[in-house]
Every structure is written in structure tokens, then in C-alpha cells.
C-alpha positions as CSV (number, residue, x, y, z in Angstrom):
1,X,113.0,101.5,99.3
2,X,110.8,104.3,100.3
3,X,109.7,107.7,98.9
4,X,108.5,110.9,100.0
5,X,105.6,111.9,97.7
6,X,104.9,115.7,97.9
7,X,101.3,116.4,96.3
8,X,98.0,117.7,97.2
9,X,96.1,116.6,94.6
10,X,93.8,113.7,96.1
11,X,92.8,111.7,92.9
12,X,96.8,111.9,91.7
13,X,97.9,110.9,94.9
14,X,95.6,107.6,94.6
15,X,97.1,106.6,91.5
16,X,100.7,107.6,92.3
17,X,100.1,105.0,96.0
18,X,98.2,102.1,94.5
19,X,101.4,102.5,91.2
20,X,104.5,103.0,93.2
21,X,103.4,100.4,96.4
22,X,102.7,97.5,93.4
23,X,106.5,98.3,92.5
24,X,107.5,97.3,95.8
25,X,108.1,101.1,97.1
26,X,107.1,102.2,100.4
27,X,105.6,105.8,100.4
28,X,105.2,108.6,102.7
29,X,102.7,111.2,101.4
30,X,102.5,114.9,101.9
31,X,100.3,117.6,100.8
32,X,102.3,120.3,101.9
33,X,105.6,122.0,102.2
34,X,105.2,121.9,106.0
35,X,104.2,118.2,106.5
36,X,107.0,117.6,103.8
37,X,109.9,119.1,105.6
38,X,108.5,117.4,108.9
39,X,109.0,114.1,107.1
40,X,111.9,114.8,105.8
41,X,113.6,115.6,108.9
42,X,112.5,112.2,110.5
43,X,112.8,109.7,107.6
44,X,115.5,108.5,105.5
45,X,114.5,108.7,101.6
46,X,115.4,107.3,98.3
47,X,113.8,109.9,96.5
48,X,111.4,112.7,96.4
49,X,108.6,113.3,94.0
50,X,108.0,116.9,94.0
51,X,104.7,118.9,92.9
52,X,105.7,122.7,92.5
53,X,102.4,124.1,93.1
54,X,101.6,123.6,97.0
55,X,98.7,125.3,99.3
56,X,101.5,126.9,102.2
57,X,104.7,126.8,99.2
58,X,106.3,125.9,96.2
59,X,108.3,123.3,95.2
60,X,111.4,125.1,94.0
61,X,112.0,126.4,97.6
62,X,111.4,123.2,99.1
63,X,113.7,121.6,96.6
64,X,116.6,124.4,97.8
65,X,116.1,123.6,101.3
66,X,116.2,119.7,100.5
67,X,119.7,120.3,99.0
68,X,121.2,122.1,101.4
69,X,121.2,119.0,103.9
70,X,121.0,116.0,101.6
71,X,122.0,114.3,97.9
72,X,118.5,112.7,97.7
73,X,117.4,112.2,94.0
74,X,114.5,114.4,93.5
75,X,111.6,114.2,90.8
76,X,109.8,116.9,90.3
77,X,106.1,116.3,88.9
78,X,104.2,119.0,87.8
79,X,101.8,121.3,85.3
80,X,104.5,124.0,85.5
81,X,105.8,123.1,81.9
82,X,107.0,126.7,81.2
83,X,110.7,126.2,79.7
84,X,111.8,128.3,82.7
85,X,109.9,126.4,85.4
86,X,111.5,123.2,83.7
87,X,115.3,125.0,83.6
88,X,114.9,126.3,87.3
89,X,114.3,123.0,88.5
90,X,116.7,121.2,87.1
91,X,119.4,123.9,87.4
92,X,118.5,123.9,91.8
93,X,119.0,120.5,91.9
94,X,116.4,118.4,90.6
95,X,117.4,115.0,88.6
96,X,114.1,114.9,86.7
97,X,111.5,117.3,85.6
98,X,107.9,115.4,84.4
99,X,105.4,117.6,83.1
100,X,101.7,116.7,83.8
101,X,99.8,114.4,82.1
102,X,102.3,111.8,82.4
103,X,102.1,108.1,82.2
104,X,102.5,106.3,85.4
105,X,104.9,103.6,83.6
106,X,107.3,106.3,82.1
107,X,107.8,107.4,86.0
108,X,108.4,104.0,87.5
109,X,111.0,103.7,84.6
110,X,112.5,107.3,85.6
111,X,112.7,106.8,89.2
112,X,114.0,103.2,88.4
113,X,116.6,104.7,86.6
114,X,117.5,107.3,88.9
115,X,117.7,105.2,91.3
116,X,119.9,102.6,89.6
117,X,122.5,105.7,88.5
118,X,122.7,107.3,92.4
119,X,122.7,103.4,93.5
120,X,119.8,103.7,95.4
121,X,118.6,99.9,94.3
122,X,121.5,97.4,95.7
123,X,122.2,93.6,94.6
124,X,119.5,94.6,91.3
125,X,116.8,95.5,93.5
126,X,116.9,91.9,95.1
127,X,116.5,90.5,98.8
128,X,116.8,87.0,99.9
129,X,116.3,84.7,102.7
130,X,115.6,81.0,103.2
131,X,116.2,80.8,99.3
132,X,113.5,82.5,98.5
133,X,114.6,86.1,96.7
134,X,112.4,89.0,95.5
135,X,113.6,90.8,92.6
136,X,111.5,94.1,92.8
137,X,112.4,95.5,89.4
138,X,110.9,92.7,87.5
139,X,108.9,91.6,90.4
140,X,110.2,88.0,90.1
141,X,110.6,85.3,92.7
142,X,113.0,82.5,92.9
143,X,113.3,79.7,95.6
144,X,116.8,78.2,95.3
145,X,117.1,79.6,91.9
146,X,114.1,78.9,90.3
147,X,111.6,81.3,89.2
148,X,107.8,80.6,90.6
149,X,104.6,82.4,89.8
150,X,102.8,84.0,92.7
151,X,99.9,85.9,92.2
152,X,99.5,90.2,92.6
153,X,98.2,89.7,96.4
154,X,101.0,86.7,97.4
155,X,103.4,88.8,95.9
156,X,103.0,92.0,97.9
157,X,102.0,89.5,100.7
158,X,106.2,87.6,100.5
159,X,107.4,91.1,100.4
160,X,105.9,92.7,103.2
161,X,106.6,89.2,105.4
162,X,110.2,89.3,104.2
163,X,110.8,93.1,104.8
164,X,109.6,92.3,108.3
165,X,111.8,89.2,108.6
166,X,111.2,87.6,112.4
167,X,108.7,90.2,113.2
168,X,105.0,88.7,114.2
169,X,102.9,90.9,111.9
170,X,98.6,91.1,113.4
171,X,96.3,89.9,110.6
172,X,95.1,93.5,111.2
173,X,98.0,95.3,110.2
174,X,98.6,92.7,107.4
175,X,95.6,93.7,106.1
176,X,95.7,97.0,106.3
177,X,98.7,96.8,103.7
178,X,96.8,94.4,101.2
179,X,93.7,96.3,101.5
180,X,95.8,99.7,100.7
181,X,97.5,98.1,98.0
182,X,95.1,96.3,96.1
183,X,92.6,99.3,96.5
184,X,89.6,96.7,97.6
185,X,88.9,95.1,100.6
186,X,90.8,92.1,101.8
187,X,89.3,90.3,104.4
188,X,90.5,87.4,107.1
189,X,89.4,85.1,105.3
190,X,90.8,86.2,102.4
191,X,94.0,86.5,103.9
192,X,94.1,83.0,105.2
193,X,93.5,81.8,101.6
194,X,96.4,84.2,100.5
195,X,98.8,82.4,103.1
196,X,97.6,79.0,102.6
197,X,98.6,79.4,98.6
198,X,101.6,80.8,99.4
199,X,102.8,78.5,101.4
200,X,102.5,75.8,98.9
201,X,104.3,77.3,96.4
202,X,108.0,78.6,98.9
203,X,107.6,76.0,101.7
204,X,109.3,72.1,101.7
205,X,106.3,71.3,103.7
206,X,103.5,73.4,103.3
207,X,101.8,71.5,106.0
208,X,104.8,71.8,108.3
209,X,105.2,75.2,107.3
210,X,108.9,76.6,109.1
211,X,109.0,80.0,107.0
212,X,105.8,81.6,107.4
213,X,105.1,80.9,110.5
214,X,101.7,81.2,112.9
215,X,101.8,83.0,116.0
216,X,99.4,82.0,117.9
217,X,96.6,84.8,119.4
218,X,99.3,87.6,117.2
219,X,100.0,87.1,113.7
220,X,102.3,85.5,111.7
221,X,105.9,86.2,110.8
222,X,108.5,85.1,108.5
223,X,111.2,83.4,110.7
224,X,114.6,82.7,109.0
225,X,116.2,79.7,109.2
């Protein structure tokens, strides 16, 4: 599930990555109209969260030249709260219009919904493998139909291994993700102990572990079976 975040404002920007990639949601960030079309044209979307105000552009004309190529859901977020500003986005082809200040768990319920209505979540927001299955709209995990409780770091930690399934992540990169996520600094060590937990709560054999599997000298990687 991934977004395009169009915003130049640093501290919002913060708080819109650390809210959205808890969710579950990858996100690709721009802070202009340039670098957002450059995405655009690369990357496949579920959504776009639009600012109106941008240094090189506004977000009206960006919004135009996003529908002329695509149905993607678009949110614009914004201080332009003028009844006009609010009628022209909606009537160019925006889905929402969020005036700022906003709360950050009234959009993840918007862009939820949206999402839901243009079926941009599939199976509930759910992926599976090995009986293990993530529910990302309630952030729930079952192995073979029963729920288990996994802490905010093993959680993001079974998602990114089963979004990558059979890929051998580096600890670097893995921590990277955890580090950017959790907005503090996540160590090797750290991340061992992160593993080590998880494994005793999805694996038959945690000592034997055949899910969450160690390369050795690479990584680790979620192997199905």
C-alpha cells in the first residue's frame, strides 16, 4: 500500500511519515510539484495527499494533470480553507478536502475509507503466509487463526519481512526501516532481541526457526513454506 505525500512543510512531513508508516503504508515524499510528477510518472500509488501551497506550484494544477492520466484517490491537505479553494478541489477531482489543523487519526480514518470505497485495500487490508496473517487496518496478527500480541517494533518488523517474502533483507537496511519508523535509534543489538522475541511467538520451533530465517554474512529473510 503506498502513498505519494506532496508537502513541503518539514515538521508536518515528520508527523504525517512516523503516522502513516505505523499504519502499515509505504510513503514516498515530495516537496514539490516537480519531484511529485517525477514520482508519479515512475510509481504506482494508492493515493495522493496533496498540499495546495507548493514553492515551484500549486496543488490544483497538479491535481488536473494527475487526472488526466490516472483515477488515483487524491487527498488534498491544506490551510486553503476558503469555501472556493474547498469547492475547486473537490469539483477537479479530488475525493477529500482536509483543512489544516487536522488530526492525524481523522486522516488515517479518511484515507482508510477512501481506500476501502475505490478498493484500494483487498482481502480487509490482510496478507498471509505460513499461517501467519497481518491485518493492517486493525493492525492484528493471527497464526492459524489465532490472534497474538506483538509488540509496536515486532509488528512493523513481521510486516516488512513478509512484504519482502524470500528476499534476504541486510540488518542495515532492516534497520534503516525500524529506525525511520519508530523515530529513535534501533541498534544490532536491538534488532537481534526484536527477532529473537518474534520468533517465539509465530515459529513451531523458535529454536529451529524455518520462517524467519538467518542468512548467513547477509541478512535474514522470511522464506515460505
Amino acid at each position: 500500500m503506498k502513498l505519494l505525500l506532496v508537502e513541503d512543510d518539514l515538521s508536518l512531513i515528520n508527523g504525517l511519515s512516523f503516522a502513516l508508516k505505523k499504519q502499515g503504508f509505504d510513503l514516498d515524499i515530495a516537496r514539490t510539484s516537480e519531484e511529485a510528477t517525477a514520482f508519479f510518472a515512475d510509481g504506482k500509488y494508492c493515493l495522493v495527499i496533496l498540499d495546495v501551497s507548493l514553492p515551484d506550484g500549486n496543488g490544483f494544477d497538479l491535481c488536473r494533470t494527475i487526472r488526466k492520466k490516472s483515477k488515483v484517490p487524491i487527498i488534498f491537505l491544506t490551510a486553503a480553507d476558503e469555501e472556493t479553494d474547498i469547492t475547486m478541489g473537490l469539483d477537479i477531482g479530488g475525493d477529500d478536502y482536509i483543512t489544516k489543523p487536522f488530526k492525524l487519526s481523522v486522516l488515517v480514518s479518511r484515507i482508510n475509507a477512501i481506500l476501502r470505497r475505490s478498493g484500494g485495500f483487498k482481502n480487509d487490508a490482510e496478507f498471509s503466509s505460513n499461517g501467519i496473517t497481518v491485518k493492517l487496518l486493525s493492525g492484528d496478527v493471527y497464526k492459524n487463526g489465532e490472534r497474538i500480541n506483538l509488540t509496536a517494533g515486532e509488528y512493523k518488523l513481521l510486516c516488512m519481512f513478509m512484504k519482502n517474502s524470500d528476499i534476504v533483507l541486510s540488518s542495515d537496511r532492516i534497520l534503516g526501516k525500524l529506525w525511520d519508523c519508530d523515530e529513535k535509534f534501533v541498534d544490532s543489538n536491538t534488532l537481534t532481541v526484536y527477532i529473537r522475541r518474534l520468533r517465539t511467538k509465530i515459529e513451531d520451533d523458535p529454536g529451529a526457526p524455518k520462517m524467519i530465517v538467518t542468512v548467513r554474512g547477509l541478512g535474514y529473510k522470511w522464506s515460505v513454506i
